[in-house]
Biopython code that builds the backbone (N, CA, C, O; Angstrom):
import numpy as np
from Bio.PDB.StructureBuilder import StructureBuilder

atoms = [
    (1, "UNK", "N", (-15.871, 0.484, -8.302)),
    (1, "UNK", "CA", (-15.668, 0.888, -6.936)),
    (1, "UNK", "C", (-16.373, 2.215, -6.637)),
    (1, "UNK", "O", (-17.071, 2.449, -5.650)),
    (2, "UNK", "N", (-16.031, 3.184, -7.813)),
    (2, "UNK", "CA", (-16.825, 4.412, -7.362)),
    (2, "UNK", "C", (-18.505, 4.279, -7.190)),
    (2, "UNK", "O", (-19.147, 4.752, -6.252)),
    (3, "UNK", "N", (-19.005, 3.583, -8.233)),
    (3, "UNK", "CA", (-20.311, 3.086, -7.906)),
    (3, "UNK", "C", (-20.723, 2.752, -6.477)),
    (3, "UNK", "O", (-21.498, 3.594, -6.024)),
    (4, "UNK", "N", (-20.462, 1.891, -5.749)),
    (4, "UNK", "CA", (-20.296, 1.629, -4.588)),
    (4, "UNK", "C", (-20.500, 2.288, -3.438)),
    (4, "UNK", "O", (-21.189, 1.968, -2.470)),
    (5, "UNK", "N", (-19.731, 3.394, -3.663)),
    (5, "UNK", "CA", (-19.528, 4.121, -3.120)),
    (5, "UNK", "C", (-20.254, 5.320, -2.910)),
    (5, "UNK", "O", (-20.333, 5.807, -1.783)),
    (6, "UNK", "N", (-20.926, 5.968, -4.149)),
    (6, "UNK", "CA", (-21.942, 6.409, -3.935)),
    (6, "UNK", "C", (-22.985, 5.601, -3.733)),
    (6, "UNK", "O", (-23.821, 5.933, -2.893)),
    (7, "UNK", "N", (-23.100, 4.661, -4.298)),
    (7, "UNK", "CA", (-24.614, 3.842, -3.864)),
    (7, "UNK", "C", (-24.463, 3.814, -1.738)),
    (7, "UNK", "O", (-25.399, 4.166, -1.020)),
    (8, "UNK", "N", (-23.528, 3.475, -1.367)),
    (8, "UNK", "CA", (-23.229, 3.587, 0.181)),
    (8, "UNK", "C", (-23.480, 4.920, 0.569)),
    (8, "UNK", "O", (-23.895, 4.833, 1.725)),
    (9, "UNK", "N", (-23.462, 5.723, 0.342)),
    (9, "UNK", "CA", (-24.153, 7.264, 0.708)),
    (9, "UNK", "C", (-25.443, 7.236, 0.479)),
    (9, "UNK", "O", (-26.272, 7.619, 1.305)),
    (10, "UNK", "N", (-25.724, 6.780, -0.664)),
    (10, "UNK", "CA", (-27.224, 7.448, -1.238)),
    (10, "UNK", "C", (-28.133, 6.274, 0.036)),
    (10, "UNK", "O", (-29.305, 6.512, 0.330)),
    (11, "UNK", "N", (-27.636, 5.483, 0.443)),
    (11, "UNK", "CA", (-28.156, 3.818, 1.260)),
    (11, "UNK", "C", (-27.788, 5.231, 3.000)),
    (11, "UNK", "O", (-28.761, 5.558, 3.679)),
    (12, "UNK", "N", (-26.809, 5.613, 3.242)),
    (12, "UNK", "CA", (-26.770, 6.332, 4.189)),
    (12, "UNK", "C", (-27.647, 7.564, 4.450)),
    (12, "UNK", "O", (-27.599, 8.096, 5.559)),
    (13, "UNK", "N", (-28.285, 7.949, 3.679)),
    (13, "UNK", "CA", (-28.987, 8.803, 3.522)),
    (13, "UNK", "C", (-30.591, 8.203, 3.430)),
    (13, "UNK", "O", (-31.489, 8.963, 3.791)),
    (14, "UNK", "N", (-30.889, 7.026, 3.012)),
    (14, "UNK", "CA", (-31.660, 6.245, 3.213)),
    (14, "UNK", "C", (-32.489, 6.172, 4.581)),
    (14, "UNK", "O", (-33.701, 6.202, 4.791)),
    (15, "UNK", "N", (-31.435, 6.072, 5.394)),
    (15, "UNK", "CA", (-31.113, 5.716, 7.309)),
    (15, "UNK", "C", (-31.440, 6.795, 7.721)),
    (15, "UNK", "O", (-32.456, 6.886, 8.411)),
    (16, "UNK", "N", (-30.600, 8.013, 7.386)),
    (16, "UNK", "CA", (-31.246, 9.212, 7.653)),
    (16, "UNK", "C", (-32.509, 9.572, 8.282)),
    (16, "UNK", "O", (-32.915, 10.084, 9.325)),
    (17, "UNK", "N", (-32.942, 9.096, 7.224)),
    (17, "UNK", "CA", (-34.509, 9.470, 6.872)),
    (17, "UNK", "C", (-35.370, 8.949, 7.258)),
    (17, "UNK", "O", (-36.517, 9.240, 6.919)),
    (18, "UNK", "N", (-34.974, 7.696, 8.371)),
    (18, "UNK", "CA", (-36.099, 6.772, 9.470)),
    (18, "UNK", "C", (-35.423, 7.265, 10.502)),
    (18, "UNK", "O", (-35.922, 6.894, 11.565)),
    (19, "UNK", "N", (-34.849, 7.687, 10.578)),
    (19, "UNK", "CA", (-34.789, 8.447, 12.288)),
    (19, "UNK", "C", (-35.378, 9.821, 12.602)),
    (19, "UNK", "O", (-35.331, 10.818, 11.882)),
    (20, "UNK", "N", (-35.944, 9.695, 13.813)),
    (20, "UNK", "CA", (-36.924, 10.547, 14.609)),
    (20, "UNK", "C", (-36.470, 11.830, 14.753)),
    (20, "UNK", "O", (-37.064, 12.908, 14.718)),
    (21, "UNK", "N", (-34.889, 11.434, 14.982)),
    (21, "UNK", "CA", (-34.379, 12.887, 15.399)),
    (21, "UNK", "C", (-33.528, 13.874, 14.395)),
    (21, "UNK", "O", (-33.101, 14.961, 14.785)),
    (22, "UNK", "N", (-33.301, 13.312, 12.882)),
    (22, "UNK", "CA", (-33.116, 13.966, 12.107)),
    (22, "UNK", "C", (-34.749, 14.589, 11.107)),
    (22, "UNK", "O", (-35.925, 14.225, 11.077)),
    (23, "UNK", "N", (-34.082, 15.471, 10.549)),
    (23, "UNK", "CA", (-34.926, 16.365, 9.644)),
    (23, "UNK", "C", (-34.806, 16.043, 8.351)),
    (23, "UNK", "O", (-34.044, 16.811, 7.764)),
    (24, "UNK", "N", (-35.288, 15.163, 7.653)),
    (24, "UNK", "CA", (-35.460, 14.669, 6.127)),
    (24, "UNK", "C", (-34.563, 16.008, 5.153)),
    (24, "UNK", "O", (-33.604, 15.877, 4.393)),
    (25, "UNK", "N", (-35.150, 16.972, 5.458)),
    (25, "UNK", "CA", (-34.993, 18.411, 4.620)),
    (25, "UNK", "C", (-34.124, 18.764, 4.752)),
    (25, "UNK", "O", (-33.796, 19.693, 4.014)),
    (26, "UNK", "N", (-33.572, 18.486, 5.331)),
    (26, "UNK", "CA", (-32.024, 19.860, 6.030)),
    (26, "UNK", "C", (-30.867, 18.768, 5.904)),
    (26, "UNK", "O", (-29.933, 19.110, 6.628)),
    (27, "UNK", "N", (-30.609, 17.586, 5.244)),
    (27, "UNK", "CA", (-29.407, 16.631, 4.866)),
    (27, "UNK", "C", (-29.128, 17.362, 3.914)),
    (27, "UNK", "O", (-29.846, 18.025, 3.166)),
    (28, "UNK", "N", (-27.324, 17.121, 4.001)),
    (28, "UNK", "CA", (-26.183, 18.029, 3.196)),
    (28, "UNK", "C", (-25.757, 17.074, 3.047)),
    (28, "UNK", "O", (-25.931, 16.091, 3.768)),
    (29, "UNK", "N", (-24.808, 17.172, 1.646)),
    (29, "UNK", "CA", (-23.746, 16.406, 1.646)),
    (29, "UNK", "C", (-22.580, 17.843, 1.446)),
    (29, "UNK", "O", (-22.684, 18.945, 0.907)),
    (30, "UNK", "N", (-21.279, 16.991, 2.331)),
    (30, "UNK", "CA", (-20.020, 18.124, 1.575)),
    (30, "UNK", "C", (-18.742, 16.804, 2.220)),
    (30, "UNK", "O", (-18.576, 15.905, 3.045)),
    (31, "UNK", "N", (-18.055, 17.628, 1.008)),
    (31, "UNK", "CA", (-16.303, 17.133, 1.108)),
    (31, "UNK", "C", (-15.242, 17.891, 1.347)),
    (31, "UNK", "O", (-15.372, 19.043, 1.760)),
    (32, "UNK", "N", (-14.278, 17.435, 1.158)),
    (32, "UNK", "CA", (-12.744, 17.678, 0.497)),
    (32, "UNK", "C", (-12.246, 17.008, 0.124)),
    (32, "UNK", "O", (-12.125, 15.935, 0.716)),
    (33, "UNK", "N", (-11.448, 17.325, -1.520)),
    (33, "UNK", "CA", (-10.768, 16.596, -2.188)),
    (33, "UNK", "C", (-11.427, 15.346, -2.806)),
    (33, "UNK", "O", (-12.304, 15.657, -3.611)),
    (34, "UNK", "N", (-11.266, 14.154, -2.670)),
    (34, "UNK", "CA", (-11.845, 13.154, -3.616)),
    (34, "UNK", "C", (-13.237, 13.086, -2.446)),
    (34, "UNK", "O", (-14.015, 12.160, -2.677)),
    (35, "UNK", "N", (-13.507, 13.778, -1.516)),
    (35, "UNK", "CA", (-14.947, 13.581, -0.807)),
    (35, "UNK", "C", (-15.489, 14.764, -1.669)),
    (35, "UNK", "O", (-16.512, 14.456, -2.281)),
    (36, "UNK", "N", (-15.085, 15.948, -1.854)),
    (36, "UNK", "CA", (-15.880, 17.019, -2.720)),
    (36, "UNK", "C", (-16.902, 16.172, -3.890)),
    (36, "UNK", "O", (-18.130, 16.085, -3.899)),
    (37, "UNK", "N", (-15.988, 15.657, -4.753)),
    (37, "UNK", "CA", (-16.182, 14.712, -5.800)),
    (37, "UNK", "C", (-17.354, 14.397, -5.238)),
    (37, "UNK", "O", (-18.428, 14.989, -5.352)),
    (38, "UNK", "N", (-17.004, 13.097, -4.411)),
    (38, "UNK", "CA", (-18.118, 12.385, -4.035)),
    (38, "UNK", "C", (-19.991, 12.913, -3.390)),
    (38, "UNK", "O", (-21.113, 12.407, -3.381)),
    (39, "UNK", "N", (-19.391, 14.081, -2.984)),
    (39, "UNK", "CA", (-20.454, 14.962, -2.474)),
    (39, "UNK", "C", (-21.094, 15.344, -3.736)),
    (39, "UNK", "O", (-22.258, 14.955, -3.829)),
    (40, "UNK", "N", (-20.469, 16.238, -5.081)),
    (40, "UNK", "CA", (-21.102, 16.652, -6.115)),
    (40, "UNK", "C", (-21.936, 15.090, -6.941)),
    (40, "UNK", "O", (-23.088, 15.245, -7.345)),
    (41, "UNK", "N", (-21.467, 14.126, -7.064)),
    (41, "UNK", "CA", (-22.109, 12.754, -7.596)),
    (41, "UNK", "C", (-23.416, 12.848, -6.831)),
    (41, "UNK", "O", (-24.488, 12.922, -7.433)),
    (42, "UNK", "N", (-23.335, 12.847, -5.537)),
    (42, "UNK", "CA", (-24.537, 12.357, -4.481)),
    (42, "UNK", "C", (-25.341, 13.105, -5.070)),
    (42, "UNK", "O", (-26.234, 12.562, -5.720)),
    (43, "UNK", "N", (-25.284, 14.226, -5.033)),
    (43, "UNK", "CA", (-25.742, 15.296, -4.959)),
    (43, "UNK", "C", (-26.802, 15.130, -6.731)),
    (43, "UNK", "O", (-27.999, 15.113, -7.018)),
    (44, "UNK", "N", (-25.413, 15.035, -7.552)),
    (44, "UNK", "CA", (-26.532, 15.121, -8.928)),
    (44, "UNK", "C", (-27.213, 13.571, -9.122)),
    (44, "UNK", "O", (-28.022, 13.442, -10.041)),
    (45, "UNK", "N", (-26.911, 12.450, -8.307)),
    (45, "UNK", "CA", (-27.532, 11.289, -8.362)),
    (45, "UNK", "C", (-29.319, 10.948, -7.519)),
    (45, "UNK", "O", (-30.316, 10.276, -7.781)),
    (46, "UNK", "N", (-28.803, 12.015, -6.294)),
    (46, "UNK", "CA", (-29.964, 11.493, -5.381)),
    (46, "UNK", "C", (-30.875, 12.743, -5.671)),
    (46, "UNK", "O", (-30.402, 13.876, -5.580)),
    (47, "UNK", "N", (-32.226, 12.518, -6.032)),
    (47, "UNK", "CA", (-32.886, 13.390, -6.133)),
    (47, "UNK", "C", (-33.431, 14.413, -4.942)),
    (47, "UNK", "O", (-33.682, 15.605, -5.122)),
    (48, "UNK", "N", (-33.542, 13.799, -3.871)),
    (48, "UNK", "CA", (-33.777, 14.551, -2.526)),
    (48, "UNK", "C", (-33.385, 15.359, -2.210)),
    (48, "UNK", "O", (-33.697, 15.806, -1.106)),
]
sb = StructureBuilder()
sb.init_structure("model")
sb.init_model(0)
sb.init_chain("A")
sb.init_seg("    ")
for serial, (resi, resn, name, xyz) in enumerate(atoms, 1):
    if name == "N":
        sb.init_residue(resn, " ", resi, " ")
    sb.init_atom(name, np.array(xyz, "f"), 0.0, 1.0, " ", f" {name:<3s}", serial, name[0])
structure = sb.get_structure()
């Protein structure tokens, strides 16, 4: 499940990154509590 779950962020962040009106460079991830977690995974998973 946790797999998933980051793979669904790292896929959201994907999306990000074809739209016109965001900035490739300047995507954050952050949490609280079991989202912190999930933010630090993204974070050491997605190289971007």
């Amino acid at each position: 499940m946790w797999g998933l779950m980051v793979y669904d962020s790292i896929k959201a962040i994907d999306y990000l990154q074809t739209r016109d009106d965001i900035d490739p460079r300047r995507i954050a991830t952050l949490g609280m509590s079991m989202g912190s977690t999930m933010a630090w995974w993204l974070a050491a998973l997605d190289e971007r």
